[in-house]
N, C-alpha and C positions, 0 to 999 in steps of 0.2 A: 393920787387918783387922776385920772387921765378921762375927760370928759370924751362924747360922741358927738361932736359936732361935724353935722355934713350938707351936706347937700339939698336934703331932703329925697334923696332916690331911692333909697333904702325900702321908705315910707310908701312909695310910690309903686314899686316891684311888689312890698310885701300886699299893699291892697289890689294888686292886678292879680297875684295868686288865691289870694282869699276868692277872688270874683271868678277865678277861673273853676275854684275848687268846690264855690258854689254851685254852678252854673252846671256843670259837670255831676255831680251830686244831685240836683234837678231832673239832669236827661236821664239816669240813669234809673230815679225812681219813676219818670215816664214811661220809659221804653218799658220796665218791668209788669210795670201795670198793662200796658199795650201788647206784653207778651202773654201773661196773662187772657185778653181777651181773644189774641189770634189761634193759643190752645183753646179754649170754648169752640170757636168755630170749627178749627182742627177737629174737633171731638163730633162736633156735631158732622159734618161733612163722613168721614171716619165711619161712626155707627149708621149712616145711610149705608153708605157702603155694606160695610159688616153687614146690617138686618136684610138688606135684599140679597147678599149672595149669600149669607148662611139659611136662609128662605127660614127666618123668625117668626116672622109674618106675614101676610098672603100678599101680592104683589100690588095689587089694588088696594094696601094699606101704606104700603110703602115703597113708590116707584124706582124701578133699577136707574141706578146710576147714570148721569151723563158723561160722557167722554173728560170734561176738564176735570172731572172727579176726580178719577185718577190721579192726574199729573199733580193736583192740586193736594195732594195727601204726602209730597213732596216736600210742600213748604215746612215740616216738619222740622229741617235741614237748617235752613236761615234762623228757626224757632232757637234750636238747641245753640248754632254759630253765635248770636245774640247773645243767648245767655252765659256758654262760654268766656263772653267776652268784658264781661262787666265786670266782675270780680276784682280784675289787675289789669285793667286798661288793656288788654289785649287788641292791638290794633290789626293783628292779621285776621282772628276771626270777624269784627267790628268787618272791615271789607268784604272776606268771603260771604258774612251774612247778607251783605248791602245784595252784590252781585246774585247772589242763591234766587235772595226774596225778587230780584227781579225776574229771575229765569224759572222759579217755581211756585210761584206765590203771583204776581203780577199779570207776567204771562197767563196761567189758566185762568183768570177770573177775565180777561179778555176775549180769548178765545170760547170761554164759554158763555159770553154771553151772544157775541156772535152764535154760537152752536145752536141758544134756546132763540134768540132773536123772531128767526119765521114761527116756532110755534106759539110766541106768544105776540104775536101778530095776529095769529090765528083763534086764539084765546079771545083776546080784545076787539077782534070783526065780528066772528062768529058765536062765542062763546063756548067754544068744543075744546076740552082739555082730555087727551088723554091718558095722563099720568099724574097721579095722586098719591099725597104725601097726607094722611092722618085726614084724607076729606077736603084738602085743601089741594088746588090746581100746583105742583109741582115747578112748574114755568116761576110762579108767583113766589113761592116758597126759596127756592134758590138765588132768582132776583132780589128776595131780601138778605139772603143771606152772602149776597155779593155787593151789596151794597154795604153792608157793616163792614166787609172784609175788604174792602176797595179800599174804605177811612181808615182802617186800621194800617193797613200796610203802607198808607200814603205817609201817616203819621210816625210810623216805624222809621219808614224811609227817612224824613226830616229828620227825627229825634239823632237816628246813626249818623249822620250827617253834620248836624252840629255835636254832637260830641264828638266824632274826629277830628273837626276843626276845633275842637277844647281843648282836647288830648294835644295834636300836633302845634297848637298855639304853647300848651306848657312845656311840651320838649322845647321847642327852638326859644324856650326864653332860658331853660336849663343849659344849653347847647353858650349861648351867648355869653354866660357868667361862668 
């Protein structure tokens, strides 16, 4: 019988994989969760949409859409790239998601708050709101909901981020051996 005496590298590769395949394993139950919550918003943003132009409900229950609305029903895109991507390590959707979420997902939540910006300037001088979500100032109700969607996609962003760099850390150690 022929013992294994070495080096100790062996030991050393095998617990940088372990750590790789944790870590990786990590991102991948966060981003899911994370995707998770940017469908909710998805949804909610969505049936605004939906209730004001299928006129569900009277318009002073549920104010027509702002402009980033639209754009913002987009992010849909990165949603689906994302999850595409997790399965099998897929590192081209993994990118096309990264890029999507920033051109469909990032962009409208900027731009729309710039858009609601003066009216709820207006809001908070005067106290004049004229569009109303369920009784509540609209201005108000989007700003919250651009604010969960802000953390959300900022988190997104990170999570895709480090696991590409998990992913392309364990290639180039496969690559090397």
């Amino acid at each position: 019988m022929t013992s294994r005496v070495g080096s100790g590298n062996e030991f050393k590769f095998k617990d940088k994989a372990i750590q790789q395949f944790q870590m990786s394993a990590s991102l991948k139950s966060d981003l899911r969760r994370l995707n998770v919550i940017h469908l909710l918003v998805w949804l909610l943003v969505a049936a605004q949409v939906a209730i004001s132009h299928l006129k569900l409900l009277p318009h002073d229950t549920v104010a027509m859409p702002y402009q980033w609305e639209y754009v913002y029903l987009l992010s849909a895109v990165p949603l689906l790239c994302s999850s595409f991507s997790l399965p099998r390590n897929n590192v081209s959707y993994l990118v096309l998601s990264m890029i999507s979420g920033g051109l469909f997902s990032v962009a409208p939540l900027i731009y729309g708050a710039m858009e609601m910006f003066p009216l709820a300037q207006q809001l908070y001088r005067y106290g004049k709101a004229y569009r109303f979500i369920f009784g509540f100032s609209a201005v108000t109700v989007m700003y919250l909901v651009m604010v969960v969607a802000v953390q959300v996609h900022a988190w997104q962003l990170y999570c895709m981020k480090q696991l590409l760099d998990s992913w392309f850390n364990a290639t180039q150690e496969k690559k090397k051996k």
